[in-house]
N, C-alpha and C positions, 0 to 999 in steps of 0.2 A: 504494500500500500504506500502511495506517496503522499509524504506530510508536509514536505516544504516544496513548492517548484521551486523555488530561487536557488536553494540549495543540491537540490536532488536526491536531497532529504529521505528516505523509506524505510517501514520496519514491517518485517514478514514473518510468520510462526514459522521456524525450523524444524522444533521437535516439539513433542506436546510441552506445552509451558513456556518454552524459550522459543524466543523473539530476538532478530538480528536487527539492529537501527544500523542502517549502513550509508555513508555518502561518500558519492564520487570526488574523486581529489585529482585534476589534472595538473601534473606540472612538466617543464621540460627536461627534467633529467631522467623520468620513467616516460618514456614512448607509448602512445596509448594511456597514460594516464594508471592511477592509481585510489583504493579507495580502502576506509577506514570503517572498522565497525566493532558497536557496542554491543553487549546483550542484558538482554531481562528477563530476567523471571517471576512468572507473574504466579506464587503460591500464598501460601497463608501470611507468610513475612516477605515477599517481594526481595529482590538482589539484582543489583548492575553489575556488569562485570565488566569494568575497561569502561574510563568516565568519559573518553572523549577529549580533545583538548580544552582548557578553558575559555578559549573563543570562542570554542562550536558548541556551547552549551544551551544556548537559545532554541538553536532547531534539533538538536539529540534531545534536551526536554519536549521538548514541542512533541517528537514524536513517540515517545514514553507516554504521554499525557494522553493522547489517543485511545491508551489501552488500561493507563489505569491512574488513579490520583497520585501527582508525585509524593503526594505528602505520605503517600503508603509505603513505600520503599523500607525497609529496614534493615540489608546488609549491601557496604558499596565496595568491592575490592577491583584488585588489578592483578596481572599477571609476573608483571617487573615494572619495578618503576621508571617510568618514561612519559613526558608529558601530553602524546597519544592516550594511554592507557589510566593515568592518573591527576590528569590537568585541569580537568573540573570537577576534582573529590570534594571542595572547600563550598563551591555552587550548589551542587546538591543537597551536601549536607545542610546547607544556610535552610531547602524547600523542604527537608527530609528530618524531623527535629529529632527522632527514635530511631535515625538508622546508624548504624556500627562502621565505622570503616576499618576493613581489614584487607591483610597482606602476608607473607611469608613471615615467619621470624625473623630469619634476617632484613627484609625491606624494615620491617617496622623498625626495626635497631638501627638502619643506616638513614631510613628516610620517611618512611611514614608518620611517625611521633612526631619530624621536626613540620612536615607538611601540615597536619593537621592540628585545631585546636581544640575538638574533641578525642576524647583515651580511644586508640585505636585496640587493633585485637591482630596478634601476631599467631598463623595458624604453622602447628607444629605438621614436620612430613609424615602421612597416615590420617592425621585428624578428619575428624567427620563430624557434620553438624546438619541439623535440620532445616528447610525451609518451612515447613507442615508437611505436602504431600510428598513430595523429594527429599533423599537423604544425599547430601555431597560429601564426597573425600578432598581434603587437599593433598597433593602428591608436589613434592619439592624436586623440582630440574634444574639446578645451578646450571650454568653456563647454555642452558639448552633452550632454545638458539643462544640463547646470550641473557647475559646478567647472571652478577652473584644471587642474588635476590629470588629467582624467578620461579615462576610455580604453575600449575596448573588445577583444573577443577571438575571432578567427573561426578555425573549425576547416575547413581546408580540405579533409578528408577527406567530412563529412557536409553540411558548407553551414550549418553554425549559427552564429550570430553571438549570443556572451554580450552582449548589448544592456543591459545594468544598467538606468537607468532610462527609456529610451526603451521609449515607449507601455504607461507604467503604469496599467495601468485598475483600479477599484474594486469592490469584495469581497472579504467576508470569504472567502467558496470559490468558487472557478474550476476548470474543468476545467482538469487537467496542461498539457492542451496541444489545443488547439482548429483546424481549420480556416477557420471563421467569421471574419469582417476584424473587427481590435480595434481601430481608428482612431478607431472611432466609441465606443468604451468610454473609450480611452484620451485622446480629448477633449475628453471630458465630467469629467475631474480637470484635466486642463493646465490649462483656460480659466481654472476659478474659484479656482484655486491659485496661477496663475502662477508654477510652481518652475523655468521655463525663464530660462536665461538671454537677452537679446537681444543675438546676435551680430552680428555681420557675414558670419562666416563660417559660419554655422551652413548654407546651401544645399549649399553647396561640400563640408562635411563629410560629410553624409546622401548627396551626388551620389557621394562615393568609397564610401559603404557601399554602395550601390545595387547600383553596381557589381560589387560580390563576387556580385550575385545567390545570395544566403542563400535556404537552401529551410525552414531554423526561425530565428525567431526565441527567443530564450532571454530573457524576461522577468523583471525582478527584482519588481517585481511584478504581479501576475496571469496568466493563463494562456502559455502557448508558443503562439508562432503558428507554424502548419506550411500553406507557400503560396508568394505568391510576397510575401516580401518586399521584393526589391526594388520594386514598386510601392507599398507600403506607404509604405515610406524617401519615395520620390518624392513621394509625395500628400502625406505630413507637410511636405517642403519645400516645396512651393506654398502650403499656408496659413499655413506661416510667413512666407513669401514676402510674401502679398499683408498681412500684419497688418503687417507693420515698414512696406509700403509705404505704406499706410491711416495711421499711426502717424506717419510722416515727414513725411506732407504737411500 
């Protein structure tokens, strides 16, 4: 559905509950353009996940608002801090008087407490907490794509895994949410961007996402994949696999 024309503004149901707010972002260093997206969960306690930047908060509320009263919102986190992902946490909260902002333990130690002037909530790797009808894990990926900090968020009810920047592909507009394999979308930006980090642990991490076997992935940018992620997760750690090996030797 589009909420802003100026902006190109839209927010579509992915999986049951979660909702992608996503807008188009052309500029001239990504070719074709590129685009940013939020999620929401619309359960007994409501959650954004990835605030948006603080400029783009007018029309990412705007489109939230569509679906449910901001004032309902009551948990706001992000995946790594980045001002993408946690640039309007202070915005919301000002609309949001009972919502929680949280983050990894380490974001909250290195940036979240200094970001916000309400107590945030540092979620430990494993932890799990309720919406009402959804139970979430938080699952900690250091360096995975990138940041100390970084984390992910699987809902074990639908199989979605808020994947923040893993397998960002490029365009300005993408379908919501695609069955099509994005692997091949998504690294055709990695390669010539290099925004990964090179861990050691980076197989080991993707091998525990695998695992959850996710039926969507939740992309922060470009479409949702709806398939079999876990094979996705896996593919991606083979060609990182053999590059570090390639790399080493």
């Amino acid at each position: 559905m589009l909420t802003n024309a100026h902006t190109g503004t839209t927010i579509d149901e992915v999986a049951a509950g979660i909702y992608r707010i996503n807008t188009p972002l052309r500029i001239d260093a990504i070719p074709g353009g590129f685009n940013i997206s939020q999620y929401l969960i619309v359960d007994d306690e409501p959650m954004i996940f990835h605030t948006g930047w603080r400029k783009w908060f007018p029309f990412v509320s705007e489109a939230i608002s569509k679906v449910i009263p901001l004032e309902r919102i009551r948990h706001i986190g992000y995946s790594h801090f980045e001002g993408d992902e946690s640039g309007a946490m202070n915005s919301f909260l000002a609309i949001a008087p009972q919502a929680i902002p949280f983050a990894s333990q380490v974001s909250l130690l290195t940036s979240l407490d200094d970001l916000v002037d309400r107590e945030g909530r540092g979620l430990a790797d494993g932890e799990t907490f309720s919406t009402g009808q959804k139970t979430w894990q938080w699952i900690d990926t250091p360096h995975v794509p990138h940041g100390w900090d970084c984390g992910v968020l699987f809902d074990q009810s639908t199989g979605t895994l808020l994947c923040g920047d893993l397998f960002t592909q490029p365009g300005a507009e993408t379908p919501a949410v695609t069955e099509s394999e994005i692997l091949t979308a998504s690294e055709s930006m990695r390669k010539p961007m290099d925004y990964y980090a090179h861990s050691t642990q980076t197989k080991g991490i993707l091998e525990r996402l695998a695992l959850l076997n996710p039926a969507t992935l939740a992309c922060q940018h470009g479409s949702a994949y709806r398939g079999d992620g876990a094979g996705l997760l896996r593919e991606l750690a083979a060609i990182l696999e053999e590059e570090q090996r390639h790399d080493s030797a």
